[in-house]
PDB file of N, CA, C and O in Angstrom:
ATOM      1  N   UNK A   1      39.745  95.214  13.171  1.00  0.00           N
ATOM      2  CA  UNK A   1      39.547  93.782  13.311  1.00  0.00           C
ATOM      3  C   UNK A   1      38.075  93.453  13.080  1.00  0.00           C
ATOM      4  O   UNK A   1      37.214  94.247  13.456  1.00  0.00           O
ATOM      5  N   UNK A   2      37.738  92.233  12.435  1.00  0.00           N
ATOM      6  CA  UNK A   2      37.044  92.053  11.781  1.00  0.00           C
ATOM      7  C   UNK A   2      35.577  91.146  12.931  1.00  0.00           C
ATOM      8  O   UNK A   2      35.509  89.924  12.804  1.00  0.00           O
ATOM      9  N   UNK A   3      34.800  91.671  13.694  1.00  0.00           N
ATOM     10  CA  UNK A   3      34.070  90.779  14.475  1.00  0.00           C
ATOM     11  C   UNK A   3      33.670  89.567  13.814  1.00  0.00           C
ATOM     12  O   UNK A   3      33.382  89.582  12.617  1.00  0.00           O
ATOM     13  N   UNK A   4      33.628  88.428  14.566  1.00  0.00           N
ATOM     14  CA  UNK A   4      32.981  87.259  14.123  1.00  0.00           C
ATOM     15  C   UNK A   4      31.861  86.459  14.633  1.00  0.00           C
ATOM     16  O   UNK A   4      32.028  85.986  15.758  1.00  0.00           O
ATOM     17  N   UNK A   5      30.475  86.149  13.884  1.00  0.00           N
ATOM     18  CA  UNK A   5      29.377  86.015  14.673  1.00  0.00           C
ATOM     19  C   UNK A   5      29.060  84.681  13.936  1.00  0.00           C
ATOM     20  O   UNK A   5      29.366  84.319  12.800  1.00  0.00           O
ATOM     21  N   UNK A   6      28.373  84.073  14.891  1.00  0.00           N
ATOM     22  CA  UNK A   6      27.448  82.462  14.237  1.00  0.00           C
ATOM     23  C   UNK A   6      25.893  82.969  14.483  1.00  0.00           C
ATOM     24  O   UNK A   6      25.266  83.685  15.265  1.00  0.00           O
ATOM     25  N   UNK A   7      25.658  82.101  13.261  1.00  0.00           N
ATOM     26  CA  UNK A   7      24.089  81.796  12.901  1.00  0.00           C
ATOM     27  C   UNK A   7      23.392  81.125  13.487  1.00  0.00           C
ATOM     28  O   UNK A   7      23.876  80.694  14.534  1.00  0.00           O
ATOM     29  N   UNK A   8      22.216  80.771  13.213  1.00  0.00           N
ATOM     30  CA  UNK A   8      21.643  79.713  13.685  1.00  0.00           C
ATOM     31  C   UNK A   8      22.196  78.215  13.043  1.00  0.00           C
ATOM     32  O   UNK A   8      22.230  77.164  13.684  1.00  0.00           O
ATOM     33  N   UNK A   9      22.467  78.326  12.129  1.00  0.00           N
ATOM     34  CA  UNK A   9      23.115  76.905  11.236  1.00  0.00           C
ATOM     35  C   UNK A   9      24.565  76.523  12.144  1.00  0.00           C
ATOM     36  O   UNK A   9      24.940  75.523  12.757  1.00  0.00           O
ATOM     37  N   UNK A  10      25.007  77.551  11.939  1.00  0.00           N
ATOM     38  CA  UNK A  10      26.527  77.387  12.633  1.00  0.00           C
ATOM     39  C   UNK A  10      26.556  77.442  14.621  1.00  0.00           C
ATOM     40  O   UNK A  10      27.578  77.189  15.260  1.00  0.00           O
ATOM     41  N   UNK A  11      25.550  77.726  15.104  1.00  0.00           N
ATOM     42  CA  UNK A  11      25.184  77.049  16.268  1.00  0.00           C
ATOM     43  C   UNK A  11      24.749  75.841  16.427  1.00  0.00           C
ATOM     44  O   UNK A  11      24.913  75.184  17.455  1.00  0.00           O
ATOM     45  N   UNK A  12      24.220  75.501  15.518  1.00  0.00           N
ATOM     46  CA  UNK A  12      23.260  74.052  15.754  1.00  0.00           C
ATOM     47  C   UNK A  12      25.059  73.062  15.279  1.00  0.00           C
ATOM     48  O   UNK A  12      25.583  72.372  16.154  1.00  0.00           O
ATOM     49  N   UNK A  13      25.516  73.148  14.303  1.00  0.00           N
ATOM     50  CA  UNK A  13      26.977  72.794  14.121  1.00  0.00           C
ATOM     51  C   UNK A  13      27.577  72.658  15.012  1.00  0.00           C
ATOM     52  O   UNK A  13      28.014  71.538  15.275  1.00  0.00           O
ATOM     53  N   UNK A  14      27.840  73.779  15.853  1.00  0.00           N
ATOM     54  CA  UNK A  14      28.651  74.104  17.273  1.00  0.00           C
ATOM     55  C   UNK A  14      28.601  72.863  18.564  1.00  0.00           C
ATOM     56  O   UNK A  14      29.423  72.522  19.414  1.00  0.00           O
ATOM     57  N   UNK A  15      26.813  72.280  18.127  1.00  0.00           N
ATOM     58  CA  UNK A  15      26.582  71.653  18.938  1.00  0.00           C
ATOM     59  C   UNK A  15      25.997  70.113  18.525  1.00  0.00           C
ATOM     60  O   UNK A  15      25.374  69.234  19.121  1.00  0.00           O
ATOM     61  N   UNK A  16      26.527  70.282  17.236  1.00  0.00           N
ATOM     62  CA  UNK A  16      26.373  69.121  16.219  1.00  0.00           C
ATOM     63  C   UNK A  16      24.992  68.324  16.499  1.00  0.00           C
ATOM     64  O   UNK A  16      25.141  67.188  16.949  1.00  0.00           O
ATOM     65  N   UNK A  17      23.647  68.781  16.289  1.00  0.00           N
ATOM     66  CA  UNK A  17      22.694  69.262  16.166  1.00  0.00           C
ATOM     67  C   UNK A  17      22.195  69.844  15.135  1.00  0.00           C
ATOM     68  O   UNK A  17      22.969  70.591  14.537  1.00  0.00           O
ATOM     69  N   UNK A  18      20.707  69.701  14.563  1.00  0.00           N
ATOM     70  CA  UNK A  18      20.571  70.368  13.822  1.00  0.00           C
ATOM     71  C   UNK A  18      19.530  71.661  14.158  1.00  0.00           C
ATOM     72  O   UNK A  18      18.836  71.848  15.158  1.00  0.00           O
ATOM     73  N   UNK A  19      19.712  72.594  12.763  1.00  0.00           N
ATOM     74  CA  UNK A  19      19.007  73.548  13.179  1.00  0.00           C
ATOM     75  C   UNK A  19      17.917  73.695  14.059  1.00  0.00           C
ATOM     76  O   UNK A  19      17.874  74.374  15.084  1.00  0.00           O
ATOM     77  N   UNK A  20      16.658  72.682  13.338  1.00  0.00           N
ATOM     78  CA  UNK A  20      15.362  72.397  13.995  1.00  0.00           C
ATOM     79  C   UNK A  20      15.549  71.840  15.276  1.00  0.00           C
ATOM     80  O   UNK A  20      14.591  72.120  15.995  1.00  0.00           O
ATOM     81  N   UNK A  21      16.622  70.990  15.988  1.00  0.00           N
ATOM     82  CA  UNK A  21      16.948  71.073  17.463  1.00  0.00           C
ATOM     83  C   UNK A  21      17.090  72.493  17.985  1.00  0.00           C
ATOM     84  O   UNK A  21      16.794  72.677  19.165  1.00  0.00           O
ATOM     85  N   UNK A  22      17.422  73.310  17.402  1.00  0.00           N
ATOM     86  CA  UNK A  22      17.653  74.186  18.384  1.00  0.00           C
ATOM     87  C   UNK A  22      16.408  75.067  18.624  1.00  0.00           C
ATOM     88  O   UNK A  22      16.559  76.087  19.296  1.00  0.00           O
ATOM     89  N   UNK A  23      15.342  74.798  18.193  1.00  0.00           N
ATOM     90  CA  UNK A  23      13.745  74.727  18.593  1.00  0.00           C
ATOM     91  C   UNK A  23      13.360  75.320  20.119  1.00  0.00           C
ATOM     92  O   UNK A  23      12.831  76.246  20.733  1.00  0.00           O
ATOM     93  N   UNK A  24      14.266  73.642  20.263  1.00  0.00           N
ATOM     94  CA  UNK A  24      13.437  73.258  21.101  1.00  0.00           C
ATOM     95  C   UNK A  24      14.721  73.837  22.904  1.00  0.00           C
ATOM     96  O   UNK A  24      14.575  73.348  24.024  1.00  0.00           O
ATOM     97  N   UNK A  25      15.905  75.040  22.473  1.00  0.00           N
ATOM     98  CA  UNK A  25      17.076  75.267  23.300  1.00  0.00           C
ATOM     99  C   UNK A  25      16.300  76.844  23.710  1.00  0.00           C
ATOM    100  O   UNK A  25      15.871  77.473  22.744  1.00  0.00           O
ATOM    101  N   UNK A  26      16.165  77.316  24.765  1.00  0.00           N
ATOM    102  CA  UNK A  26      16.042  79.127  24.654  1.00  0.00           C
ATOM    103  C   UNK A  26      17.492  79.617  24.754  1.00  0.00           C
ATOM    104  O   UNK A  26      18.159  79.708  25.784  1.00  0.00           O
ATOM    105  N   UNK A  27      17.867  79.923  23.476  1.00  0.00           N
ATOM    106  CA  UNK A  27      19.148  80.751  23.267  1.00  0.00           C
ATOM    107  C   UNK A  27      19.332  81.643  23.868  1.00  0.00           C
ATOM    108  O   UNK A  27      18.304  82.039  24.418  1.00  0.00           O
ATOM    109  N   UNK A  28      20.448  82.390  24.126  1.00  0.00           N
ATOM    110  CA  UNK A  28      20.929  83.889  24.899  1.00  0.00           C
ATOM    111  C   UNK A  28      20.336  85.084  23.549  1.00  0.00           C
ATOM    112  O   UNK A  28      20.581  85.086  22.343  1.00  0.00           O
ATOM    113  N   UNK A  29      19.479  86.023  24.406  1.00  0.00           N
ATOM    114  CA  UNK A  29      19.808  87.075  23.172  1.00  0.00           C
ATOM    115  C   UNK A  29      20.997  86.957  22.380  1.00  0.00           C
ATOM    116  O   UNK A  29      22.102  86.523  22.707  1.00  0.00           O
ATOM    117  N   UNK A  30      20.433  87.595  20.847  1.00  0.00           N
ATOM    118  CA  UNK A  30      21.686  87.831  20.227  1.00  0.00           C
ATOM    119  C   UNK A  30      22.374  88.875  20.400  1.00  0.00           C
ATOM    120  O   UNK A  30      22.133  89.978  20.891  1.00  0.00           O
ATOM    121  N   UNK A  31      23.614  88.209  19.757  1.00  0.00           N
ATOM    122  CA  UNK A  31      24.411  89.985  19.975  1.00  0.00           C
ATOM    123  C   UNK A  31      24.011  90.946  18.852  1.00  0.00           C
ATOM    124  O   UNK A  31      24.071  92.142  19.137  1.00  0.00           O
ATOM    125  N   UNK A  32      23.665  90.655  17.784  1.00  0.00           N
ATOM    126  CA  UNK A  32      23.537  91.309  16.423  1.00  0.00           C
ATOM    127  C   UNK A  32      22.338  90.774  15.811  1.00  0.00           C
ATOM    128  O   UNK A  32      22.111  89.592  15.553  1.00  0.00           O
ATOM    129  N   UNK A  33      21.482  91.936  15.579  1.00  0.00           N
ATOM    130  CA  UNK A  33      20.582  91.188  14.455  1.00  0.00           C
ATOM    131  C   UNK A  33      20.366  92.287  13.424  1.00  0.00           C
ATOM    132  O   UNK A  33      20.151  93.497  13.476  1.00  0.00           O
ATOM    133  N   UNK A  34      20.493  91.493  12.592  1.00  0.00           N
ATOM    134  CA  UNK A  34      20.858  91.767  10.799  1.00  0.00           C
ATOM    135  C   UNK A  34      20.069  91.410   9.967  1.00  0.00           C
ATOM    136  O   UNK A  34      20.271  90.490   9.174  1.00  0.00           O
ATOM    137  N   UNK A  35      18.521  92.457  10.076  1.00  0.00           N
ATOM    138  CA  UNK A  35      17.506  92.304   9.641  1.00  0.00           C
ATOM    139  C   UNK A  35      16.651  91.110  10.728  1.00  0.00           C
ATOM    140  O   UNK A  35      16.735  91.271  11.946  1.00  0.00           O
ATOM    141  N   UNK A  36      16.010  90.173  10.264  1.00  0.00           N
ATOM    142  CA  UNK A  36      15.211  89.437  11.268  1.00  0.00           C
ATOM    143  C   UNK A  36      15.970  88.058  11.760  1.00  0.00           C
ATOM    144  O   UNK A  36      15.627  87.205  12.580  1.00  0.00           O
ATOM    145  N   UNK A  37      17.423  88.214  10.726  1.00  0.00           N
ATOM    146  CA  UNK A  37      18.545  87.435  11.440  1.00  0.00           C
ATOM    147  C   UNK A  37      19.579  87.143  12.691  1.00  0.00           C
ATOM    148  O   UNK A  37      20.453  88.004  12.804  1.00  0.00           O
ATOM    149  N   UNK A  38      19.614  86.227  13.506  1.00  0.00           N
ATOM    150  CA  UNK A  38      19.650  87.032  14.909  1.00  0.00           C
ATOM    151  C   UNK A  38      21.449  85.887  14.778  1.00  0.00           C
ATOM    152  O   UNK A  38      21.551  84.752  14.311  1.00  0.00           O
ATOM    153  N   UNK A  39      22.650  86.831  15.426  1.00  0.00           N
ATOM    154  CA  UNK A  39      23.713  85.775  15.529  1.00  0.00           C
ATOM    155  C   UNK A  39      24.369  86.270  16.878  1.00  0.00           C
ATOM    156  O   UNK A  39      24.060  87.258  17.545  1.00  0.00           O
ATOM    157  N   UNK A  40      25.413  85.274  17.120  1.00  0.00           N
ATOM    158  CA  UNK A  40      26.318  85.305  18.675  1.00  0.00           C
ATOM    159  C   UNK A  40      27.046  85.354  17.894  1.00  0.00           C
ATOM    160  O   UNK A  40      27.132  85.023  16.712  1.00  0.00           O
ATOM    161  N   UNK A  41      27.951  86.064  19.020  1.00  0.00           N
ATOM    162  CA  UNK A  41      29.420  85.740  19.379  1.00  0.00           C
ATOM    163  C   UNK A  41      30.151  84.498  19.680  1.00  0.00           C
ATOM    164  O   UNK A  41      29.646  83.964  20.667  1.00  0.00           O
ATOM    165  N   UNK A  42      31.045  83.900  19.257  1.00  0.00           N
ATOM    166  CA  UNK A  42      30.816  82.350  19.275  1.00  0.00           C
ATOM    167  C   UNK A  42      31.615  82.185  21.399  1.00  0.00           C
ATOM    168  O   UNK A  42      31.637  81.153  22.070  1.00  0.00           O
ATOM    169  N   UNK A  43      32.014  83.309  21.738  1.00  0.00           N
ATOM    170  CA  UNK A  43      32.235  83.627  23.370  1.00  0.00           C
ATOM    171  C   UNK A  43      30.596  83.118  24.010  1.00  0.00           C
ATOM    172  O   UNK A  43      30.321  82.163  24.738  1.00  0.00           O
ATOM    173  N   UNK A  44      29.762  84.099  23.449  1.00  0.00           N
ATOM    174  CA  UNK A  44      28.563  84.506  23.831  1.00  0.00           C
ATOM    175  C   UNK A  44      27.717  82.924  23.962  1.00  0.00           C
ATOM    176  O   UNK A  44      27.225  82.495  25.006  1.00  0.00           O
ATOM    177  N   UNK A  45      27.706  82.188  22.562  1.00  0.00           N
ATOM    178  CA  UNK A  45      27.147  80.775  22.859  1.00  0.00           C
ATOM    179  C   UNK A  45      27.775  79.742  23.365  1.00  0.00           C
ATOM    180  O   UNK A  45      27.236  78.645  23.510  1.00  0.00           O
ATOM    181  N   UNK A  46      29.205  80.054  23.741  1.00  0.00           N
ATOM    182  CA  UNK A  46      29.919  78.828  24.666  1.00  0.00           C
ATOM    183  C   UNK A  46      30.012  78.903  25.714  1.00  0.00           C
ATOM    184  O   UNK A  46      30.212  77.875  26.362  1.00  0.00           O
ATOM    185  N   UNK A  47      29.873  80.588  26.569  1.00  0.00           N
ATOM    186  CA  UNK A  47      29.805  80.737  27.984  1.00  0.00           C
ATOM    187  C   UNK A  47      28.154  80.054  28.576  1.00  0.00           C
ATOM    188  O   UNK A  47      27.867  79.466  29.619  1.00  0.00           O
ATOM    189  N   UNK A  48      27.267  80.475  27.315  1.00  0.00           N
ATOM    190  CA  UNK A  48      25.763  80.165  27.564  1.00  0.00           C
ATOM    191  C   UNK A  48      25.850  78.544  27.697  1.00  0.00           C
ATOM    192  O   UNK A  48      25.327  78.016  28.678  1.00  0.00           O
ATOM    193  N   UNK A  49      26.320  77.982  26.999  1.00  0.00           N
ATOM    194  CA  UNK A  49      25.950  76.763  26.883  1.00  0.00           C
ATOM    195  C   UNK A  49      26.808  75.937  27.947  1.00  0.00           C
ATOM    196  O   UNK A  49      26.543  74.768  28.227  1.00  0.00           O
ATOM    197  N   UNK A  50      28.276  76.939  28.736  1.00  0.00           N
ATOM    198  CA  UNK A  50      28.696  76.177  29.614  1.00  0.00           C
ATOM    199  C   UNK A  50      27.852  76.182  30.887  1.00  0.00           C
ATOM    200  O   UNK A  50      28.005  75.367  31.797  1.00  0.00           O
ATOM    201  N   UNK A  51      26.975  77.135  30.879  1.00  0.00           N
ATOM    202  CA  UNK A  51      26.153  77.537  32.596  1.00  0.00           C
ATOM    203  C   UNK A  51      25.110  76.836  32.047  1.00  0.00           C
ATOM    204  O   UNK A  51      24.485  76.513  33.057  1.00  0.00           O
ATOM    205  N   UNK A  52      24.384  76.293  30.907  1.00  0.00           N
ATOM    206  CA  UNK A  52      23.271  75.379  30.851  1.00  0.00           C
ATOM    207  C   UNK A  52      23.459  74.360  31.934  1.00  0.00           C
ATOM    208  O   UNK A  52      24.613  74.301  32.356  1.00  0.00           O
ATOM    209  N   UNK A  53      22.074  73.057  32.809  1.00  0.00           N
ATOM    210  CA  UNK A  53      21.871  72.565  33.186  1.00  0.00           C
ATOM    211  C   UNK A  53      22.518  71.194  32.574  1.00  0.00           C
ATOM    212  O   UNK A  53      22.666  71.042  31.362  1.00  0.00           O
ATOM    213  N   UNK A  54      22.794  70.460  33.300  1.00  0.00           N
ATOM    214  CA  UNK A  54      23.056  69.294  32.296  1.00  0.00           C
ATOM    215  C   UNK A  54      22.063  68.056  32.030  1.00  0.00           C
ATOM    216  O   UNK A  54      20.897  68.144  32.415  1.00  0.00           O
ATOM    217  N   UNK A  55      22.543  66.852  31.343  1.00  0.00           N
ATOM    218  CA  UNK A  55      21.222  66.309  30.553  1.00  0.00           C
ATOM    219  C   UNK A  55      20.567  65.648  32.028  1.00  0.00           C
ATOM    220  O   UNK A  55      21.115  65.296  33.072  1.00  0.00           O
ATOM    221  N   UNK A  56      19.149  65.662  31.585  1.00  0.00           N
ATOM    222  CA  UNK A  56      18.364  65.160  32.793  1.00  0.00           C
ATOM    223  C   UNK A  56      18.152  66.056  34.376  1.00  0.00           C
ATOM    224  O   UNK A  56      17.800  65.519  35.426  1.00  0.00           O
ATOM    225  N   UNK A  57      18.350  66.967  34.263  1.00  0.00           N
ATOM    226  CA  UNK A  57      18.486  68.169  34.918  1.00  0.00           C
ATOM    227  C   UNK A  57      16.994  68.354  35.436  1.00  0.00           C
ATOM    228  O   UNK A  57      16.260  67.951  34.534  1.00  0.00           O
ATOM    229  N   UNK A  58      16.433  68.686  36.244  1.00  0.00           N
ATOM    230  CA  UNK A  58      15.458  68.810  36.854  1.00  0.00           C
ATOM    231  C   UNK A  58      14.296  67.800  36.907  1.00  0.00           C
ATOM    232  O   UNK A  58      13.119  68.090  37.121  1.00  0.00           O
ATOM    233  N   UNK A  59      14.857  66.434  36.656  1.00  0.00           N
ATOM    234  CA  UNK A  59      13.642  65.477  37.140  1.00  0.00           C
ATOM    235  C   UNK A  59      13.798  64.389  35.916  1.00  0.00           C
ATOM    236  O   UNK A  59      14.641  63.574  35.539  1.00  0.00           O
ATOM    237  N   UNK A  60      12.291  64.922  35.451  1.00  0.00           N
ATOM    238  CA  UNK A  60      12.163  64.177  34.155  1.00  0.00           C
ATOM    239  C   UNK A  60      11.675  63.194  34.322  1.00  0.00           C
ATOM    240  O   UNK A  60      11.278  63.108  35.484  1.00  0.00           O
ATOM    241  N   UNK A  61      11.415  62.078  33.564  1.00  0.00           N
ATOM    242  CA  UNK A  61      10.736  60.753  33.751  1.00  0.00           C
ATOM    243  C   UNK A  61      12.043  59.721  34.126  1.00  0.00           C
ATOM    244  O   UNK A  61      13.049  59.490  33.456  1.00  0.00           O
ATOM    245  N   UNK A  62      11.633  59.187  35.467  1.00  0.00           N
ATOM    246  CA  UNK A  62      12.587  58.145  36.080  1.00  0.00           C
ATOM    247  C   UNK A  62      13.959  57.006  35.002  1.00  0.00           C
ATOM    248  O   UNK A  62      14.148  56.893  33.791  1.00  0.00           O
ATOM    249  N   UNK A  63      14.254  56.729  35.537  1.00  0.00           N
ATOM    250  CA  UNK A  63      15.036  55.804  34.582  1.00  0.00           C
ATOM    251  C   UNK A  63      14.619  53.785  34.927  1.00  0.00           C
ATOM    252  O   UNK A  63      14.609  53.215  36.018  1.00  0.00           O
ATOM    253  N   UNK A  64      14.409  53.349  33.900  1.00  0.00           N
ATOM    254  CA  UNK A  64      13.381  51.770  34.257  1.00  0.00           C
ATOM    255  C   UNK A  64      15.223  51.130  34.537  1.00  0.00           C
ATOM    256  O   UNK A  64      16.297  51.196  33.941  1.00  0.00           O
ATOM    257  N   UNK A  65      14.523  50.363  36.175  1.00  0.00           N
ATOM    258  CA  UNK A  65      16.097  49.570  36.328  1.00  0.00           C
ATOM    259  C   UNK A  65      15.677  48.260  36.222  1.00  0.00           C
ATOM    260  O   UNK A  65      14.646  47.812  36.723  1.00  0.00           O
ATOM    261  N   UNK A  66      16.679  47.501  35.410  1.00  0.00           N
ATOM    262  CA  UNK A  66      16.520  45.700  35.738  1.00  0.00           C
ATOM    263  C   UNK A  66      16.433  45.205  36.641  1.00  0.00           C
ATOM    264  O   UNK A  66      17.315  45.351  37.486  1.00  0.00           O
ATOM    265  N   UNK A  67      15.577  44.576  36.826  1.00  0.00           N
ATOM    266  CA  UNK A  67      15.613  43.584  38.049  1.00  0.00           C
ATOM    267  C   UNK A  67      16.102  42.458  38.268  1.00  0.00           C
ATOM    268  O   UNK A  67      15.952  41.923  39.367  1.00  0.00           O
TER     269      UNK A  67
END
């Protein structure tokens, strides 16, 4: 059986995003790297990305309310 791994292109896809967003994400090690090409398991970046924080997660700059 044939393993199946995503890229960086096909992560940033995953998360419909583009590449250069994912800059700015610290990815899980890869599972495979294939020369200085690094890819997941597409398990590997959906378990990661389900235990990520969610948006606005540790603070951040307040939100302006109407008065």
């Amino acid at each position: 059986m044939t393993e199946h791994y995503l890229g960086v292109k096909q992560v940033a896809e995953r998360f419909g995003i583009t590449s250069g967003g994912l800059l700015n994400l610290k990815l899980p090690e890869p599972d495979v790297m294939i020369g200085r090409t690094r890819e997941w398991k597409p398990e590997t970046i959906d378990a990661w990305n389900a235990a990520r924080p969610g948006r606005s997660a540790g603070g951040g700059r307040p939100c302006k309310h109407a008065n």
